[in-house]
N, C-alpha and C positions, 0 to 999 in steps of 0.2 A: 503977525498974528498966528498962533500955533492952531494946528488942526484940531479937533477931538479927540482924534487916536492918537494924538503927541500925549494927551493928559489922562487917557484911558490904561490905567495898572495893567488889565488882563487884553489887549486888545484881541479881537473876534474874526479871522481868516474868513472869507468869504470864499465859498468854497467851489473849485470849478465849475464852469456850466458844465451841464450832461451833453450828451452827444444827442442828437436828434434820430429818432429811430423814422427811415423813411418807406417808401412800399418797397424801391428797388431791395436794400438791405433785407427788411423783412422777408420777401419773397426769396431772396437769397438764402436768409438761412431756413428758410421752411424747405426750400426745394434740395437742398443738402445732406436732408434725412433721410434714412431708407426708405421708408411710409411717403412721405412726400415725390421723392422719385418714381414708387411703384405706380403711384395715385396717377401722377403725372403720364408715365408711359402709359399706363388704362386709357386716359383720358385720350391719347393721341389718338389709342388704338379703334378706342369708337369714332372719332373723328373721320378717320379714312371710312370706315365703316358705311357713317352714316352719311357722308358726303360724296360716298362714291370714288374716293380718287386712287388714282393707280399705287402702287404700292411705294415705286421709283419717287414718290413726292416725296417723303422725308430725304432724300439725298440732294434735293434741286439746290441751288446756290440761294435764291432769295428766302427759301424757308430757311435753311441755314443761317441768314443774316440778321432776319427777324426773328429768330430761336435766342440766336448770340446776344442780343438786345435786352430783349426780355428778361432770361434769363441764363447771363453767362457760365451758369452752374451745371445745367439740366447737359445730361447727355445724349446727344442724339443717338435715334436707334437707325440699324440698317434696313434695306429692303426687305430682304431675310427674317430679319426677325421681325419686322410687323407683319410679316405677311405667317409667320410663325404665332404671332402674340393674336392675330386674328382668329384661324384657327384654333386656339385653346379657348377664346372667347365665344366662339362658335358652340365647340363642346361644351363648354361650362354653361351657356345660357341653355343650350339641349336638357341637359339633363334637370333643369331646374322646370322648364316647360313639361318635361314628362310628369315630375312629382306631382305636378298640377294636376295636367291631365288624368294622372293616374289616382289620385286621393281628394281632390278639390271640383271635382267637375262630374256630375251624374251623368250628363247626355254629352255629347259631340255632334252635331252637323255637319257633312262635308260639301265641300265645291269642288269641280273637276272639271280644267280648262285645256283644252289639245288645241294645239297649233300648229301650223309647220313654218320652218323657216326658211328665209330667202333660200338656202343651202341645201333643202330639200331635206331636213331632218325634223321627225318629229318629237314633242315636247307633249310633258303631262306638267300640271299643277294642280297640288291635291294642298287644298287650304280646309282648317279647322275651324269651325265657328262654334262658342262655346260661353256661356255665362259662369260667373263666378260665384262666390261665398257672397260676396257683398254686391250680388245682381248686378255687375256690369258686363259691358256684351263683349268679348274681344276676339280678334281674328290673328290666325299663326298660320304660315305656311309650315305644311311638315315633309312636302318633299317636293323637288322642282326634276326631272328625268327624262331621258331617252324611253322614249317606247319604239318598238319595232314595226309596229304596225298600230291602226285604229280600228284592230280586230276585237272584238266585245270580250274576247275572252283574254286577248294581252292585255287589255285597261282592265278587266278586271282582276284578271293576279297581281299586274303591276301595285295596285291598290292595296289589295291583301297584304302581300309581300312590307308595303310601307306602313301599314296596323302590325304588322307583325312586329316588325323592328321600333315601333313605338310603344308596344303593348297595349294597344286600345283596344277595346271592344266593345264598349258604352256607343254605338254608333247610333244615331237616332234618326238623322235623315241623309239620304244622298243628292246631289242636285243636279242635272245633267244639263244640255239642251237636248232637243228630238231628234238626234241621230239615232238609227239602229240598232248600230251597235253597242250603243249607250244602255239601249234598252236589256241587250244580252249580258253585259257586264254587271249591271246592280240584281238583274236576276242571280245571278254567281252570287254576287255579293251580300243577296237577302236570303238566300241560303245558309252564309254562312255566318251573318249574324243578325239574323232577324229576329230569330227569338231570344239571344242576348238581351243583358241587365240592360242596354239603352234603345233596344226596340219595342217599338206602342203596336201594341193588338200584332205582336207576332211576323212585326215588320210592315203589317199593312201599305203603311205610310211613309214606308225607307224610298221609295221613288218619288224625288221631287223635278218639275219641269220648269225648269228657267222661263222667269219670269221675259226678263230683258229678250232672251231668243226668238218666244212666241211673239213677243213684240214688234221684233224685228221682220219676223215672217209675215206678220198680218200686214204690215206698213208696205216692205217689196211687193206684194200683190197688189196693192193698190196703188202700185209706182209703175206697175206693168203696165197702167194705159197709157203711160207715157215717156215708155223705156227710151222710145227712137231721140225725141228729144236730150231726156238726159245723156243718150249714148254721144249723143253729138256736141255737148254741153263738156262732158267729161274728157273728150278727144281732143278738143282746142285748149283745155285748162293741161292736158299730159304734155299736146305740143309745146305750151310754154315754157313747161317746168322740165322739158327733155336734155335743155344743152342753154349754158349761160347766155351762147350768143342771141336766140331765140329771147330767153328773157331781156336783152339789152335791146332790141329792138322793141318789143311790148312797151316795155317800160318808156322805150320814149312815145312809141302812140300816147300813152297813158299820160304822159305831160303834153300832148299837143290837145289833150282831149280836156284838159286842166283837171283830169277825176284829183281829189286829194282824198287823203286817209292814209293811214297803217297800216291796212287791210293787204292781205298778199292773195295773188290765187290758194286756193288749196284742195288736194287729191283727194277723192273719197276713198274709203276700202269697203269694199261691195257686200260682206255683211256688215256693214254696221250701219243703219239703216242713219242717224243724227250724221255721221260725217260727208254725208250724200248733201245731206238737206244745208251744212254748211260748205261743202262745194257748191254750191246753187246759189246760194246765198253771199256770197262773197263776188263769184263770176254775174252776177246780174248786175254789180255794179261798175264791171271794167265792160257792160256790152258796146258799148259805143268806141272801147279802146280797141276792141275783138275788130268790131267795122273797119277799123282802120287799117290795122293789121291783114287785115284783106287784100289791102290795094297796095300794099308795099312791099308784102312778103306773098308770094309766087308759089316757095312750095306746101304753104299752109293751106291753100285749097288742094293739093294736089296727094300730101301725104295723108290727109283724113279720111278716112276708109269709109266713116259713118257719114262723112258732110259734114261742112260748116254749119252752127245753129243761123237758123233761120228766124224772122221776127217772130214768128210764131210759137219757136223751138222757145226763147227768152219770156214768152207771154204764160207758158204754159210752168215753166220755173216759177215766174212771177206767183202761179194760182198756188204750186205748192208750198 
């Protein structure tokens, strides 16, 4: 029995399947183009950026391997040049914040935070706060620096100096906490642009006092009736967290004591008045591990300058 296409005059070729277009290939040939490779490098470049990682990460063996994968096309860049293509990123996003700043924004508020560090150097940070065209609130750091001192007149040039280099003058409030010299520096400063296009009533109003700070000061005062306490509270939580071997002994009172959680002791830093209240809070739960630790570690009464918390010391956490 003959087929149909034995009896068919013109018989009709069926004509190859197509090739399946899959993501690998696609992604292939997208990442192959100029455009797509630049896109790509951008993209990496805000990745370090925004994830913090050291620069050396584009060269490690596993991102290399998972690059190769992905896309055996894409060229990996060097340490050099991301930290190069940062950089330009850097500038490029500057100058697009200035345009803002400079044509899109009537007023500017400032913030001004000093620190010093473990190293004994000190730090300014001077952040923008500023609404927009279409009334959203957004915040930019415009300069992060070495100051020489937290003399009222170096933080306030320092400041200057960084309006200067921005071009701003729309300045509308300043925000400090209640140091002195806080107070010398925005006098400088309302001087010199207080009666400026973003000062109200002639600067009146360019001194603003941290909210969070006064806070902070009103809360210490009334932690002062019961400093001895926390000072002794805070000295057993230092002793633990001074030297591994110290915490491997805790840790096992803490399992004889069967406390559970995920809770770890934790340091306060003395102005911040909530990280106190969460050292206290945290050590009122290990105090029956603290008792133990009494009787097996020897130099833990002996290196505490303030004393061991006593039940009282824990009663009085408890109230706070």
């Amino acid at each position: 029995m003959s087929s149909m296409g034995d009896n068919d005059p013109n018989p009709q070729s069926v004509p190859p399947r197509a090739p399946s277009i899959t993501a690998a290939s696609t992604s292939a040939a997208a990442t192959s183009t100029p455009t797509a490779a630049t896109s790509s490098a951008n993209a990496l470049t805000r990745m370090i950026i925004i994830d913090e990682l050291p620069f050396k990460f584009v060269e490690r063996e596993g991102f290399k391997q998972f690059v190769s994968v992905l896309q055996p096309r894409f060229q990996l860049l060097s340490r050099s040049t991301v930290a190069k293509d940062c950089l330009n990123l850097y500038k490029n996003e500057k100058i697009k914040l200035r345009n803002q700043l400079k044509h899109c924004v009537q007023r500017i508020s400032l913030t001004i935070d000093l620190w010093t560090s473990l190293q004994n150097i000190s730090y300014m940070c001077l952040t923008a706060h500023f609404i927009d065209m279409d009334w959203k609130l957004h915040k930019r750091i415009l300069n992060f620096c070495v100051v020489t001192s937290y003399k009222g007149e170096v933080i306030g040039h320092a400041i200057e100096s960084c309006l200067l280099e921005w071009d701003l003058e729309n300045v509308c409030t300043i925000t400090v906490d209640n140091a002195n010299s806080n107070d010398t520096a925005v006098a400088y400063l309302k001087k010199k642009y207080g009666k400026k296009s973003g000062g109200i009533l002639n600067g009146e109003f360019m001194h603003m006092r941290c909210c969070a700070h006064i806070l902070n000061l009103i809360v210490k005062d009334g932690l002062s009736d019961v400093h001895d306490s926390i000072a002794k509270i805070r000295g057993a939580v230092k002793y633990i967290r001074s030297s591994p071997s110290r915490a491997k002994v805790f840790k096992k009172c803490v399992e004889q004591e069967r406390i559970t959680g995920k809770r770890s002791l934790y340091l306060d830093v003395l102005n911040k008045w909530n990280s106190t209240y969460l050292m206290l809070d945290t050590a009122i739960k290990f105090q029956k591990a603290f008792e133990r630790l009494e009787e097996q570690d020897l130099t833990y009464k002996w290196e505490l300058k303030e004393g061991i918390p006593a039940e009282d010391d824990w009663n009085n956490a408890r109230k706070l």
